[in-house]
C-alpha positions in Angstrom: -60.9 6.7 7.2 -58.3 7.7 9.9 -56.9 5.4 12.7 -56.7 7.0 15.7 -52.8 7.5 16.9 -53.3 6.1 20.2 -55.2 2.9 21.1 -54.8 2.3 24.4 -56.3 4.8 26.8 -54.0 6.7 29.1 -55.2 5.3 32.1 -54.8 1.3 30.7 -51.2 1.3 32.0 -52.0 2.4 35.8 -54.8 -0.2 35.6 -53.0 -3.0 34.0 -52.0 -5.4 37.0 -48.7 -6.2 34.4 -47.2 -4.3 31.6 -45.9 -5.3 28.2 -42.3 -4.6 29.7 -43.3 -6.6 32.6 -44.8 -9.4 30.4 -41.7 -9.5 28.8 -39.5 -9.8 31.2 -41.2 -12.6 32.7 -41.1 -14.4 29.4 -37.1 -13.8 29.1 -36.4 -15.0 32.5 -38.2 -17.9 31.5 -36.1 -18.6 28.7 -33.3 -18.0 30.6 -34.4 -20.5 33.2 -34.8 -23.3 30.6 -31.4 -22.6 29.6 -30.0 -23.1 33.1 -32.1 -26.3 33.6 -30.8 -27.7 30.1 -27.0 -27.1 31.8 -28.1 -29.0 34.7 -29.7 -31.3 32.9 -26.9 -32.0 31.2 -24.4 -31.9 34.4 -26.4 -34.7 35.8 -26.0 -37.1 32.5 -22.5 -36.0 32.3 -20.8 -36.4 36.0 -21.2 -40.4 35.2 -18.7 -40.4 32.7 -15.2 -41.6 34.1 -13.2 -38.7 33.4 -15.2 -36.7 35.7 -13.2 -35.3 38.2 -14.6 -33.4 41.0 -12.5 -30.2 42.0 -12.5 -28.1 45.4 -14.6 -25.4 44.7 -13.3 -22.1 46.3 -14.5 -20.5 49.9 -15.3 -17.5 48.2 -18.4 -18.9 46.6 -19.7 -19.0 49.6 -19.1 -15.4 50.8 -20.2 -14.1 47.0 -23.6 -16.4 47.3 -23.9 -14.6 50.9 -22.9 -11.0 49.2 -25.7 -11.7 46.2 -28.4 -12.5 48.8 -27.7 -9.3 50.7 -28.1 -7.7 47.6 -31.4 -8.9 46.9 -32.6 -7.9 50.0 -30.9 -4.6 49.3 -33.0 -3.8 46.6 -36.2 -5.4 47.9 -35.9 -2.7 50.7 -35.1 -0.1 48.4 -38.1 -1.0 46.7 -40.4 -0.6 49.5 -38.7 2.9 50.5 -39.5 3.9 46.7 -42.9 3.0 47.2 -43.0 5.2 50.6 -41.7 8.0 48.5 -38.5 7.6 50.7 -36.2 9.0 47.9 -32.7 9.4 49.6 -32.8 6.3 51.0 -33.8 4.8 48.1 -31.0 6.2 46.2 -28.3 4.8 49.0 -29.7 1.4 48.8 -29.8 1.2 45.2 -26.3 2.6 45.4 -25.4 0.1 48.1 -26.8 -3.1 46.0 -24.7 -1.6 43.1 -21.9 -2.0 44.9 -22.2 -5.3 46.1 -23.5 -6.7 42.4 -20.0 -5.6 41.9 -18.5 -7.4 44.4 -19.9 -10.4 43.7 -18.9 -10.5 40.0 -15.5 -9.6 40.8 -15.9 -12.4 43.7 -16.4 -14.8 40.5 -13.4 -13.7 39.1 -11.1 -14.3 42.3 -12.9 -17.8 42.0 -12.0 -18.3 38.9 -7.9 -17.6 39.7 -8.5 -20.1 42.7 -9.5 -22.7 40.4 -6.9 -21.9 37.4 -3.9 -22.3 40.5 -5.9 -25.8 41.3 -5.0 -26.5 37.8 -8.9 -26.6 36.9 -9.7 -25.0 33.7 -12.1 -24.7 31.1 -10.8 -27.2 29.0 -8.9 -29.5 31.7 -12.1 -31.6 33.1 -15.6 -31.6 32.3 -15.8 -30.4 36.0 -14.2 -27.4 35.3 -15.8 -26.9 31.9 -19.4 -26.8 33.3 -18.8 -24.5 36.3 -17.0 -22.0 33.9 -19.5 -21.7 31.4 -22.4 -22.0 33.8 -20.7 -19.5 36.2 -19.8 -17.4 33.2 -23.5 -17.4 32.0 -25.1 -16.3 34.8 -22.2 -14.0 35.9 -22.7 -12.4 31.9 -26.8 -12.2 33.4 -25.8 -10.4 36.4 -23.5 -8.1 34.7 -26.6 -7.4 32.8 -28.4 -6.7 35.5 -26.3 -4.1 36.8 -25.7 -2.4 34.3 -29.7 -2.1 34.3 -29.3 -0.8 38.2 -26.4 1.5 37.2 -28.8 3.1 34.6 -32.0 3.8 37.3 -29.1 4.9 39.5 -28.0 7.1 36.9 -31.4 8.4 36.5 -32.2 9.5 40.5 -28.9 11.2 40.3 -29.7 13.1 37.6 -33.5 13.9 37.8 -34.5 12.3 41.5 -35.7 9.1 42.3 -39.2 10.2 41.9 -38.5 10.2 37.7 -38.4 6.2 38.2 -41.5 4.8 36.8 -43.0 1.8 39.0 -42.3 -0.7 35.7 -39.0 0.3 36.0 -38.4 -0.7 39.2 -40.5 -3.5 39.2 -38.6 -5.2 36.3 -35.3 -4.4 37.7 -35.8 -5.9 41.0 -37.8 -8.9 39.6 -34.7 -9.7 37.2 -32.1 -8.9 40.4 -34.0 -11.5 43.0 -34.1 -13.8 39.8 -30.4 -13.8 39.1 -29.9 -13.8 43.3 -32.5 -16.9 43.1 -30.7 -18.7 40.0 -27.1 -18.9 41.9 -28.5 -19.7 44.9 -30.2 -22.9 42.5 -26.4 -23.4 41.0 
């Protein structure tokens, strides 16, 4: 007796309202979001101690949270001009929210040297340790994330925007708002 080679039908994955990559995704991002909360979690038992000492936190947090948010809405409207088969402008978009995940990582860094010439550092205050690592984390997430962008970019370059499937930009974009959605929460 033979198995047949393929189970699922062809036209299961148009039909599916959420794919396997989609599926997973969601459960990743949930993992990810019970890591966050056990940080915060821990911040709020932690910031009673008495060595906890509250530092200034750098203006440019608040021009990379405003740069991350216009980033998201970037890619949302690239989305929709995907789904309208608008390809070039699509392509610009996606280009354009590229370029501003880039910004607001290297935004993170120029916090970072703000906080090191406050005399803040990793290991100075438990402060400075938690917005390091958590800053960090989610900044290692985001770099993730673009380098996911960068590779659909990558792809409309090379064989149009048209060769993106719909799971592919779903998942991109629905891990994007949820890194723009888990800074916004920090």
């Amino acid at each position: 007796m033979s198995l047949p080679l393929e189970t699922t039908p062809p036209s299961a994955e148009t039909s599916s309202p959420v794919s396997s990559a989609e599926l997973c995704l969601w459960g990743f991002l949930a993992t990810v979001a019970m890591l966050f909360a056990a940080f915060f979690s821990a911040y709020l038992v932690r910031r009673t101690g008495a060595d906890w000492t509250p530092v200034r936190l750098p203006p440019i947090l608040w021009l990379n949270t405003g740069v991350l948010f216009l980033s998201s809405v970037s890619l949302q409207v690239a989305r929709a001009a995907w789904k309208r088969h608008q390809w070039s402008l699509f392509q610009g978009l996606l280009a354009f929210t590229v370029v501003l995940g880039a910004v607001f990582l290297a935004g993170q860094f120029l916090a970072w040297r703000e906080l090191a010439a406050q005399g803040c550092f990793l290991s100075s205050n438990p402060y400075g340790a938690f917005f390091y690592v958590v800053s960090g984390l989610h900044g290692a997430h985001l770099a993730t994330g673009l380098l996911f962008l960068c590779f659909a970019l990558i792809k409309t370059w090379r064989w149009g925007a048209e060769a993106l499937s719909r799971r592919l930009v779903s998942c991109v974009s629905t891990y994007w708002h949820f890194m723009a959605v888990l800074w916004g929460c920090i």
